[in-house]
BAFI-292175 format. One record per residue (C-alpha): x, y, z. Coordinates in Angstrom, 3 decimals, m for minus. Each point is the difference from the previous one (the first is absolute). Layout:
! BAFI-292175
x;y;z
X;Y;Z
...
This chain:
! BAFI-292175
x;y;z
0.000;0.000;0.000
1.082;3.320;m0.825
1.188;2.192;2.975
1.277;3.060;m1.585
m0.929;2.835;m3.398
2.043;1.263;m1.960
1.639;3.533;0.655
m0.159;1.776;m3.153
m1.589;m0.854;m3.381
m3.356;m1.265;m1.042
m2.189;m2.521;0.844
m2.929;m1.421;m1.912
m2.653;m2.061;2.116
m2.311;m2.360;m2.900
m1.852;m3.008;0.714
m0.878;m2.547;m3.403
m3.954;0.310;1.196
m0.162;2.977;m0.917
m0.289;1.461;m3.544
1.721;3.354;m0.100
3.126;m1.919;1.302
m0.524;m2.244;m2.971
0.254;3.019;m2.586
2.789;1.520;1.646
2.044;m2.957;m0.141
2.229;1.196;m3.190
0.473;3.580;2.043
1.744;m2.139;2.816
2.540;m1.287;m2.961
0.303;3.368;m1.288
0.853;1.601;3.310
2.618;m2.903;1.053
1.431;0.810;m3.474
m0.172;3.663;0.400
2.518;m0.958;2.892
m2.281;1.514;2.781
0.262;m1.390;2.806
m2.845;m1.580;0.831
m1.201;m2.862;2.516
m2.983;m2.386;m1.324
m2.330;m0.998;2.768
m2.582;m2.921;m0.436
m2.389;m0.352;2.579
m1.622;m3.463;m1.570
2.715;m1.388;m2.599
4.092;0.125;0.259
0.210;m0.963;m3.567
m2.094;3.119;m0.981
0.517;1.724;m2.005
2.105;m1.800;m2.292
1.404;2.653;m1.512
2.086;1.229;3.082
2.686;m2.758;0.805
0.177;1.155;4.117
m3.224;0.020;1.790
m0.521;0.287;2.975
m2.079;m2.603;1.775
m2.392;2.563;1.832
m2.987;m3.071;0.589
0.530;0.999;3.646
m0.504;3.730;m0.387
2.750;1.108;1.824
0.653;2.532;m3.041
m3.657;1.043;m0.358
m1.040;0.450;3.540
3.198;2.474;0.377
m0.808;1.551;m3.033
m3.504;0.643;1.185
m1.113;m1.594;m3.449
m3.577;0.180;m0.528
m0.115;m0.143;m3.586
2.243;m1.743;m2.772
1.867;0.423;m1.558
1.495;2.609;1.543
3.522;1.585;m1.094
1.530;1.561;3.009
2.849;2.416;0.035
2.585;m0.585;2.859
2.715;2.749;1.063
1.752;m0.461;3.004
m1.745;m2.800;1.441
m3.336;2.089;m0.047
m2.893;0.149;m2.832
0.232;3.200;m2.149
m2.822;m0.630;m2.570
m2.504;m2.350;m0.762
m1.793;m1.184;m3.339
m3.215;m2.665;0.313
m1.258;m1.640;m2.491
1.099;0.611;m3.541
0.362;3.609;m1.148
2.233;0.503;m3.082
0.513;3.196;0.842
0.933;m0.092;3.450
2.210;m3.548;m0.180
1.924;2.229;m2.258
0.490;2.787;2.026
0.497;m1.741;2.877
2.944;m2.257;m1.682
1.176;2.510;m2.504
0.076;m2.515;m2.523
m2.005;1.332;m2.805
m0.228;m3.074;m2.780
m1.974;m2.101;2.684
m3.473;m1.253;m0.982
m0.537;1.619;m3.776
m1.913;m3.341;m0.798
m2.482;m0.171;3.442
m2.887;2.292;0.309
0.359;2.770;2.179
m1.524;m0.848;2.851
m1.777;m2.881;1.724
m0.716;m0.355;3.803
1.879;m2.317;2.377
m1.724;m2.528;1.707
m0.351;m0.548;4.414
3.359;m1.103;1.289
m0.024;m2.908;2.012
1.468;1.682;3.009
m3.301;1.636;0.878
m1.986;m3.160;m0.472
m2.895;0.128;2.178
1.333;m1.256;3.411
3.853;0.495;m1.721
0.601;2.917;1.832
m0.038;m1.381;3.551
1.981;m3.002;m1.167
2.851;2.111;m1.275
0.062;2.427;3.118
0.072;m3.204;2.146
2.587;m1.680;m2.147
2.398;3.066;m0.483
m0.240;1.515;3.381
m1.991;2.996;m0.436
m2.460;m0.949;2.331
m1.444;2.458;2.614
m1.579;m2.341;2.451
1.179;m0.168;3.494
m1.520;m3.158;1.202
2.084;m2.642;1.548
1.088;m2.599;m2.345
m0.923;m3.669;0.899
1.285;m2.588;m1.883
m1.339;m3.164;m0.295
2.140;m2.888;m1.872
m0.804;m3.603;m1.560
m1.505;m2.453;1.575
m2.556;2.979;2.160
m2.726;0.788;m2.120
m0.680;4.036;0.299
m3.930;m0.751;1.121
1.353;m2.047;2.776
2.286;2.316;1.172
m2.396;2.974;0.321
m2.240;m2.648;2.066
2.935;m0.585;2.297
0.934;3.407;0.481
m3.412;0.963;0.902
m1.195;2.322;m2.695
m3.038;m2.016;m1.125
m3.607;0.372;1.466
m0.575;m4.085;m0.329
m0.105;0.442;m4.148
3.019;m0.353;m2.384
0.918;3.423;m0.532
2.039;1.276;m3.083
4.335;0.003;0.474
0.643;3.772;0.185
2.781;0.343;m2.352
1.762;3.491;m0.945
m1.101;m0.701;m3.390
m3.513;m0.227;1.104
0.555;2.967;2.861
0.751;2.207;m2.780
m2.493;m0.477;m2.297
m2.908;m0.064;2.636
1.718;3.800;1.000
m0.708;1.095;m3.539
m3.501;m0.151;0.989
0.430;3.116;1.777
2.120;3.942;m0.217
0.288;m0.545;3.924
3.692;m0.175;0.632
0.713;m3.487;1.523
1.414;1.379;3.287
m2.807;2.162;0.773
m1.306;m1.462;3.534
m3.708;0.211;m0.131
m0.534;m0.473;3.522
0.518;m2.266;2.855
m1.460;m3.783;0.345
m1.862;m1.028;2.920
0.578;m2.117;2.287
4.107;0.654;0.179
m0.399;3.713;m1.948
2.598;m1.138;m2.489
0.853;2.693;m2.752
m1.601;m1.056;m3.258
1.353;1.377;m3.080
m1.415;m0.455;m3.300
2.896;m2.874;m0.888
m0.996;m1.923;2.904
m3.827;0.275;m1.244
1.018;m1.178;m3.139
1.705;m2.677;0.844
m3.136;m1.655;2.156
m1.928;1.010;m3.340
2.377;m1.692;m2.149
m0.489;m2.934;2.634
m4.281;0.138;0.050
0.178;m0.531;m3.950
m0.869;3.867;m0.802
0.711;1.444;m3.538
1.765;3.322;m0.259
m3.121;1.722;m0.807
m1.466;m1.210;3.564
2.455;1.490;1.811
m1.518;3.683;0.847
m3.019;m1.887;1.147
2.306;m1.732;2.462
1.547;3.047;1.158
m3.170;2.156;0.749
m1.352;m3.007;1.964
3.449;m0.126;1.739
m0.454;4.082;0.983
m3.883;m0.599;0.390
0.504;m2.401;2.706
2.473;1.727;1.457
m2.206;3.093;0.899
m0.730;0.191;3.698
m3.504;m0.642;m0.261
0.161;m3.083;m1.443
1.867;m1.379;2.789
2.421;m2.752;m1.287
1.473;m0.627;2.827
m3.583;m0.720;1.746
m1.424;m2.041;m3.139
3.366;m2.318;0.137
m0.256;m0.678;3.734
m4.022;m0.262;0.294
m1.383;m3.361;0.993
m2.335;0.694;m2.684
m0.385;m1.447;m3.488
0.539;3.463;m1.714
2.901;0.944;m2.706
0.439;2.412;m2.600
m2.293;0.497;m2.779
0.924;1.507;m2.710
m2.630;1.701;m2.654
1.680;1.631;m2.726
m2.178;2.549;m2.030
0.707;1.950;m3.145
2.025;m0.150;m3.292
2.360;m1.740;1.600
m1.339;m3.329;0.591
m1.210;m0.374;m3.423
3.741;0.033;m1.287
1.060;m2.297;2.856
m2.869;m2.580;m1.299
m1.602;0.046;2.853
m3.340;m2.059;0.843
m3.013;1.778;1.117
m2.393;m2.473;m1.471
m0.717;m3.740;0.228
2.044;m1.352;3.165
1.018;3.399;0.718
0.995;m1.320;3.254
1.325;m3.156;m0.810
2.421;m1.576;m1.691
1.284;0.045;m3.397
1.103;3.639;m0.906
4.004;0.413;0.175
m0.253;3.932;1.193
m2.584;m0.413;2.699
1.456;m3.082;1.458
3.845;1.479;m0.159
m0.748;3.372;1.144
m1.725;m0.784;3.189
2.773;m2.158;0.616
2.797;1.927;m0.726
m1.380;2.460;2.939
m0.284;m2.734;2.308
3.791;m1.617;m0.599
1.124;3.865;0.402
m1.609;m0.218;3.581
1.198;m2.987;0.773
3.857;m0.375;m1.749
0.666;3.849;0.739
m2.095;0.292;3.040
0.211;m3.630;1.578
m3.527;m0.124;0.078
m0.529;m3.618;0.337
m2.244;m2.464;1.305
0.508;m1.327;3.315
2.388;3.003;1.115
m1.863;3.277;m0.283
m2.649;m0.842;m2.251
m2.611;m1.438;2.975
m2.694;m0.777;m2.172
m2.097;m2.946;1.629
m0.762;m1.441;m3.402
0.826;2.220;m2.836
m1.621;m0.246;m3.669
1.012;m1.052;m2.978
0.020;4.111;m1.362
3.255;0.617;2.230
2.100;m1.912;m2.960
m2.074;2.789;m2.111
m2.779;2.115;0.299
m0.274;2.028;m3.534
m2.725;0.863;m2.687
m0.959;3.005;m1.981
m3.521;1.937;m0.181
m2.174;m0.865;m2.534
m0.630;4.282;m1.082
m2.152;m0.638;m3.025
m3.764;0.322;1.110
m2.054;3.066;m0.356
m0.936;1.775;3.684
3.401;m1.555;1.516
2.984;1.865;1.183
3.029;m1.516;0.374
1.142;m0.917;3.652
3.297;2.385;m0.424
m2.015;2.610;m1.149
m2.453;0.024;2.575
3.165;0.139;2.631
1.191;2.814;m1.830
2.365;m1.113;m3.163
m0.361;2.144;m2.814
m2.631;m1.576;m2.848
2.176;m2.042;m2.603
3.153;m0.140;2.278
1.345;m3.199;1.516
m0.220;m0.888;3.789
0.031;m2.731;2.034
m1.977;m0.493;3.586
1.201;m2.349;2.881
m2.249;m1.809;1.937
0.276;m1.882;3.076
m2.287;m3.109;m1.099
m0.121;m3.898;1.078
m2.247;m2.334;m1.912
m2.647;0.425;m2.976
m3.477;m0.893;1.459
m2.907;m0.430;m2.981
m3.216;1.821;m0.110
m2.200;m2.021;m2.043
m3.653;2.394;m1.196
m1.629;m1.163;m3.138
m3.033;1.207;1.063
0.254;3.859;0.827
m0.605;2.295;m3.304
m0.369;3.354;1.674
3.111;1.820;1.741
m1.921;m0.004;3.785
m0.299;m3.867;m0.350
3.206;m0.901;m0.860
1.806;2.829;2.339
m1.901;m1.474;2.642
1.478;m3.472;m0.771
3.195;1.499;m0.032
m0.592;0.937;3.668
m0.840;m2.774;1.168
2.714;m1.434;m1.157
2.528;2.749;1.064
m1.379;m0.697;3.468
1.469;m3.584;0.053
3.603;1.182;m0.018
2.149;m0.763;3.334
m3.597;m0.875;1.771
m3.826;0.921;m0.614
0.158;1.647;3.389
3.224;1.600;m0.700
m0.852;3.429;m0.425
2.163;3.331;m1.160
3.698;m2.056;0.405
0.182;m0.971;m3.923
1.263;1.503;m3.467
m1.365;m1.576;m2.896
0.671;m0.120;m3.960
m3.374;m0.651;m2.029
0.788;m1.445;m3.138
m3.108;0.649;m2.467
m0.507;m2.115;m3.142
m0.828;1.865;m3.416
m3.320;m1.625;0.231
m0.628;0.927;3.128
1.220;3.272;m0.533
m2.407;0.338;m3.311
m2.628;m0.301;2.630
1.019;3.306;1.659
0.604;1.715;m3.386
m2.932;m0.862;m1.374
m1.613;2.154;2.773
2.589;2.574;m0.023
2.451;m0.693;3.271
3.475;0.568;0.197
2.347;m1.365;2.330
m0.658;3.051;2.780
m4.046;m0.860;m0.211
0.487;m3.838;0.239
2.738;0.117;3.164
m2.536;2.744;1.645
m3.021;m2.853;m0.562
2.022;m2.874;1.307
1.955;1.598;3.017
m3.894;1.179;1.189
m1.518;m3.666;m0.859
2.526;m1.722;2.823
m1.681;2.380;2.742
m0.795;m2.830;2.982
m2.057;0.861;3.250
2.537;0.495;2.735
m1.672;m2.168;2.286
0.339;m2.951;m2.565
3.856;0.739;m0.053
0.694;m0.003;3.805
2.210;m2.593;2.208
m2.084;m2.908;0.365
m2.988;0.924;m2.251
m1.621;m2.865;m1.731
2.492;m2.723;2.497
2.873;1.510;m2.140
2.617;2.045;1.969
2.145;1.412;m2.900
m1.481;3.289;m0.819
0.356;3.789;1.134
1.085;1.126;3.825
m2.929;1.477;1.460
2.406;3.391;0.500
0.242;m0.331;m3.883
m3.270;m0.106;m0.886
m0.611;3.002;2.585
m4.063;1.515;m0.963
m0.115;m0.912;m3.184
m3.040;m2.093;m1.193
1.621;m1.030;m3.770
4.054;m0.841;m0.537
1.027;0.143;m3.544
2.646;m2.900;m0.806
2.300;2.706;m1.244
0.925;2.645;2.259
1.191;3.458;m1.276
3.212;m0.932;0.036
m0.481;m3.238;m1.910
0.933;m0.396;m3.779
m2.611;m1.412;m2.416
1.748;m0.195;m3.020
m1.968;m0.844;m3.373
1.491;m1.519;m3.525
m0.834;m1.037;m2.753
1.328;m3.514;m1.722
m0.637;m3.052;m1.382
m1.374;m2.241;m3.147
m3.082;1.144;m1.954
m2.365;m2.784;1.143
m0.969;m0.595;3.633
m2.363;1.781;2.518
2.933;m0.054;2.544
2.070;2.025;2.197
2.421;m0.410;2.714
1.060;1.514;3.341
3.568;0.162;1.163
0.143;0.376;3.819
2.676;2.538;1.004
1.712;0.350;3.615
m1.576;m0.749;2.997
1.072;3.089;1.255
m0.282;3.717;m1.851
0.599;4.022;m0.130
2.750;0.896;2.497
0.524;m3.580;1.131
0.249;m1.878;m2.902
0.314;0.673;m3.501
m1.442;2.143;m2.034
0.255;m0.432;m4.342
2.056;1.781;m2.002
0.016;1.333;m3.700
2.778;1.201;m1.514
1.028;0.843;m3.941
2.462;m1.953;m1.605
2.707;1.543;m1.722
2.213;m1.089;m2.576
């Protein structure tokens, strides 16, 4: 392999795929001839071209990654171990005045574009920075040799949630940073439960790890800074014995690009950017962190959504805002919103073709979560079905009118909710329930959050219980706008 470039004279990067090196193939000859010194370059073929008797076997782009080649062929003027001028392409004109050799090329026509060089290859560029050292990334090297298979090895040093997870190589580190402008040392805050710095490299390599593309990654990182936020409580939501984790709904442009499922199995499996995103948050928490089970994550039984918790809004319905924009996101701009959520729990109403009906089942159901007697302690997430929703926009309600209906329908007596009422004893502390006569299941400081998603056909909804605990003593959810 080449480890050095020549300090004065020319050099001329072709590859045989590509016509334009083809034509100028007799120009090579000439130049040789002309006695200009000049230094043939082939990135795919040592014997081409055939004209020139010394080329230089370039098939591991030393030459064209230091020549930042992006197109060939490209005749390169050197002085002084430096670049002073550049042609691309072929360009009678300009081969000549670069050269000074005037007779060149009479018989070619006078111009014809170069083709892609294979240097900047999609996924190339990465390969070449690892290969030749120009690498910015910081992270520890590990190295792992034959007979330790890579998977194994990130099981053994504790970097997987239970599931294979991807080798984080520098290769694949740099390419999932091209996903973002964010410089890879900028620390976007610290991780719960140690408060470790977390820079952006360190986020991308637990992205690289979850299975994210490149274009995931600012999803990742404004989930990262979203849970992060004081309100949301990290710390509290990793050490809960509760079920709860981070969910995360992305709205906007963004998702679409990222290929993100708001439809059929919106929260299942199946779709690589919900499934990778939500996890990529929750290996940050846990391999930057140390959040892990059985230390300071308490949770008496967990969920399967703490490997991943991730979907996007279904915004396409007439009478429906999006979630972000109801939290305050500019319309048409990308956000996403954290919630602290355990299970999905099914709300089943094929009956119910007018809004008060089916609110009302709604509330009913909403009053399930944590206990039936277990009043004004509980966030919740309602996630409405587009045929459910049609329901409501048929009769003109938006999001606002349909969370107002369903936070009055789970009103309950007071007396029905005290210690011991009905031979149950889980329910309010007589001191809670004070004079009131009726006890709405969500206080003021409860969150009822409402979104939209799912298939086309099916008159069915879901709840997704959040924190047993809420407002200043729990967490609270958080929206925040991604950025590229």
């Amino acid at each position: 392999m080449q480890t050095s470039l020549p300090d004065s004279g020319y050099a001329l990067i072709v590859k045989r795929d590509c016509p334009t090196c083809e034509l100028i193939v007799p120009v090579a000859a000439e130049l040789v001839t002309s006695g200009l010194p000049l230094h043939v370059y082939s990135q795919d073929d040592p014997g081409f071209p055939e004209s020139v008797s010394d080329v230089v076997d370039d098939r591991e782009l030393f030459a064209s990654w230091k020549f930042q080649v992006e197109t060939v062929p490209s005749l390169i003027r050197i002085e002084n171990g430096a670049e002073s001028a550049r042609a691309e392409g072929w360009h009678r004109g300009e081969w000549r005045a670069l050269t000074g050799v005037e007779s060149i090329g009479t018989d070619l026509p006078e111009q014809q574009p170069g083709c892609g060089s294979m240097s900047v290859d999609p996924g190339m560029v990465e390969e070449l920075m690892v290969r030749y050292g120009d690498s910015s990334a910081e992270a520890r090297p590990v190295t792992v040799t034959y007979p330790m298979d890579p998977v194994e090895a990130c099981f053994d040093r504790g970097w997987s949630d239970g599931l294979p997870v991807v080798p984080p190589t520098e290769v694949r580190l740099l390419r999932m940073l091209e996903g973002t402008s964010r410089k890879p040392n900028e620390v976007i805050g610290d991780i719960p439960p140690s408060m470790a710095p977390c820079t952006v490299e360190k986020a991308a390599l637990n992205a690289v790890m979850a299975g994210c593309k490149p274009e995931y990654f600012p999803i990742v990182l404004a989930a990262i800074e979203a849970v992060l936020e004081p309100e949301f409580s990290m710390h509290g939501v990793l050490c809960t014995t509760d079920f709860v984790g981070p969910w995360v709904i992305v709205n906007g442009p963004m998702a679409k690009r990222a290929g993100m499922n708001s439809g059929v199995n919106a929260l299942g499996q199946g779709n690589r950017a919900n499934a990778t995103i939500g996890r990529a948050l929750q290996l940050v928490i846990r391999n930057v962190g140390g959040g892990r089970p059985g230390e300071i994550d308490r949770s008496t039984l967990g969920q399967p959504g703490k490997y991943t918790a991730c979907f996007a809004e279904a915004e396409d319905a007439e009478n429906w805002t999006p979630l972000a924009t109801r939290r305050g996101v500019p319309q048409g701009k990308s956000a996403v919103t954290v919630f602290a959520g355990a299970g999905v729990q099914p709300i089943w109403d094929e009956r119910s073709r007018v809004p008060e009906s089916l609110a009302m089942s709604f509330a009913q159901a909403l009053c399930a979560i944590g206990h039936p007697k277990r009043f004004g302690f509980h966030d919740a997430m309602l996630v409405i079905s587009p045929d459910h929703q049609r329901i409501f926009s048929e009769h003109g309600w938006d999001p606002d009118r349909i969370r107002e209906a369903v936070i009055g329908y789970t009103a309950r007596p007071a007396a029905e909710l005290a210690r011991g009422a009905g031979g149950n004893a889980e329910g309010l502390l007589p001191a809670q329930i004070g004079d009131a006569e009726v006890i709405n299941k969500f206080s003021p400081t409860n969150q009822l959050l409402i979104v939209r998603a799912g298939g086309p056909a099916g008159l069915i909804s879901a709840i997704i219980s959040g924190w047993a605990a809420s407002g200043e003593r729990g967490s609270s959810p958080v929206t925040k706008e991604i950025s590229v």
